[in-house]
TIVO-872501 format. One record per residue (C-alpha): residue number from 1; x, y, z; residue in one letter. Coordinates in nm, 4 decimals. Each point is the difference from the previous one (the first is absolute). Layout:
N
- NUM / X / Y / Z / A
...
This chain:
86
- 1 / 0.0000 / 0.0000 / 0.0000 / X
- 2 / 0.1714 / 0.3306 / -0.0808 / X
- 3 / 0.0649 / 0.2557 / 0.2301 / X
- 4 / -0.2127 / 0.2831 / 0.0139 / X
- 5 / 0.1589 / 0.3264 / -0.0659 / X
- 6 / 0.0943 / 0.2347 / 0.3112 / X
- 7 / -0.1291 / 0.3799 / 0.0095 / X
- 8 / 0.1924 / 0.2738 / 0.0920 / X
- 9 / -0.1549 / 0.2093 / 0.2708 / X
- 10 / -0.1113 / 0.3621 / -0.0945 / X
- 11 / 0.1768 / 0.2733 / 0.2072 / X
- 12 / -0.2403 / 0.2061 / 0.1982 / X
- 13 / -0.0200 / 0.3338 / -0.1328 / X
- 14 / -0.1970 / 0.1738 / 0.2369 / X
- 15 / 0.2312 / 0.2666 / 0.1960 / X
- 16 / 0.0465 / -0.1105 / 0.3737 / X
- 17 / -0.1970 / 0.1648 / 0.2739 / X
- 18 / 0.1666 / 0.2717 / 0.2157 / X
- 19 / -0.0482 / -0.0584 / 0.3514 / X
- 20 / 0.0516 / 0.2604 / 0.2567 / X
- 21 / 0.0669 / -0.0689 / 0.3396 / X
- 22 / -0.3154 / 0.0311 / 0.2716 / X
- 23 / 0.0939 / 0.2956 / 0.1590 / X
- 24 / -0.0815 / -0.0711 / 0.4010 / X
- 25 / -0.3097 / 0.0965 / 0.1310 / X
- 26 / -0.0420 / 0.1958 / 0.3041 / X
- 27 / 0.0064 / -0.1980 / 0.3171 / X
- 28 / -0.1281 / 0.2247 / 0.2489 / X
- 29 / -0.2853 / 0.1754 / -0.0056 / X
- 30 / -0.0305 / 0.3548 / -0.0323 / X
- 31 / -0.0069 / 0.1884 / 0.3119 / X
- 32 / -0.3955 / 0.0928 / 0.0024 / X
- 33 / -0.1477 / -0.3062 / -0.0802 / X
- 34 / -0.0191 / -0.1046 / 0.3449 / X
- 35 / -0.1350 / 0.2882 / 0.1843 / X
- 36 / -0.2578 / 0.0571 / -0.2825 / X
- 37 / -0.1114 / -0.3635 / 0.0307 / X
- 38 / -0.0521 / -0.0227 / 0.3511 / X
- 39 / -0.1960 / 0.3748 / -0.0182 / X
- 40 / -0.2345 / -0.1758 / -0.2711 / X
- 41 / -0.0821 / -0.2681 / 0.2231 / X
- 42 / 0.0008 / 0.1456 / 0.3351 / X
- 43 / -0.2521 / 0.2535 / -0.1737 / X
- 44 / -0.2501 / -0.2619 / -0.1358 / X
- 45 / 0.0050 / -0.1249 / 0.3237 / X
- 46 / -0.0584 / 0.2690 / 0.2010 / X
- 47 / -0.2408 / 0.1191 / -0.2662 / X
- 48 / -0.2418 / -0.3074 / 0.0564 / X
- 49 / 0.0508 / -0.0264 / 0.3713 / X
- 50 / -0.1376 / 0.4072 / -0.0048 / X
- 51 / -0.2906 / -0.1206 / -0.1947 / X
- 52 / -0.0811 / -0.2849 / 0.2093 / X
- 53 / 0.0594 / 0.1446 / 0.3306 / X
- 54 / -0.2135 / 0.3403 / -0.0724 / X
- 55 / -0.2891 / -0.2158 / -0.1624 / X
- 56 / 0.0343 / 0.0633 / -0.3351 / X
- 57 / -0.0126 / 0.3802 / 0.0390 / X
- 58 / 0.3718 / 0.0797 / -0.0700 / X
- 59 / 0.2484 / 0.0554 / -0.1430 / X
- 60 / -0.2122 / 0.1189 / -0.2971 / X
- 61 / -0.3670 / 0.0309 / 0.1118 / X
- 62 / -0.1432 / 0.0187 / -0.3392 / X
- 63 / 0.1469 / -0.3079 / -0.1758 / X
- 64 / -0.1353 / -0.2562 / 0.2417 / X
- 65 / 0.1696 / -0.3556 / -0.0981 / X
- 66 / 0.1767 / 0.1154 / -0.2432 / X
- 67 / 0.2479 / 0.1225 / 0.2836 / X
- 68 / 0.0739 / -0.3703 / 0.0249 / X
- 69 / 0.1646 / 0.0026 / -0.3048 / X
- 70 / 0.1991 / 0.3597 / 0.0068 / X
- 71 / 0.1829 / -0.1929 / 0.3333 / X
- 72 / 0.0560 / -0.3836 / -0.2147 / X
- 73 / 0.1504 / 0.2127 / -0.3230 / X
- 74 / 0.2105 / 0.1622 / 0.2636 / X
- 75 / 0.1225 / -0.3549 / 0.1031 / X
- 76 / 0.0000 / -0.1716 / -0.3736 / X
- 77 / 0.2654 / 0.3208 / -0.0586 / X
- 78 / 0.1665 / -0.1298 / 0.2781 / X
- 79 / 0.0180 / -0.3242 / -0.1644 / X
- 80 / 0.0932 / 0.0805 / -0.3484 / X
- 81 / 0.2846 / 0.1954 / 0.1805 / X
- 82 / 0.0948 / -0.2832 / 0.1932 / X
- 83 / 0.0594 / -0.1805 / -0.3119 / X
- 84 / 0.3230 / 0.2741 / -0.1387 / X
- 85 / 0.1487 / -0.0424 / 0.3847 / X
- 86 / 0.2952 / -0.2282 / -0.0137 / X
């Protein structure tokens, strides 16, 4: 049986990618991350315990329930900041 004939491989043409290097990301995180977070969630909190503990008359008398969520977006800021802190 005769030997079948051997191909020569194609040379790639396509130019080769550049690759920088990954510059470092900071590690820390910057300086008022923190105190901004813990404001956020310290005034959510205090925002609903207001509301609760004056029966639903305060902090803002006019919005009624609604001043349950004003004090949880305070804390779900305090969250989505808690997620940058390193």
């Amino acid at each position: 049986m005769p030997k079948s004939r051997l191909r020569k491989k194609k040379k790639d043409n396509r130019p080769e990618l550049v690759t920088h290097e990954a510059t470092p990301q900071e590690l820390e995180s910057p300086s008022w991350l923190a105190p901004t977070m813990i404001a956020n969630f310290l005034i959510g909190l205090v925002w609903i315990v207001t509301f609760y503990v004056s029966q639903t008359q305060y902090p803002i008398p006019n919005i009624g329930a609604w001043n349950m969520v004003v004090g949880f977006a305070f804390i779900g800021v305090g969250f989505s900041l808690a997620t940058r802190w390193r």
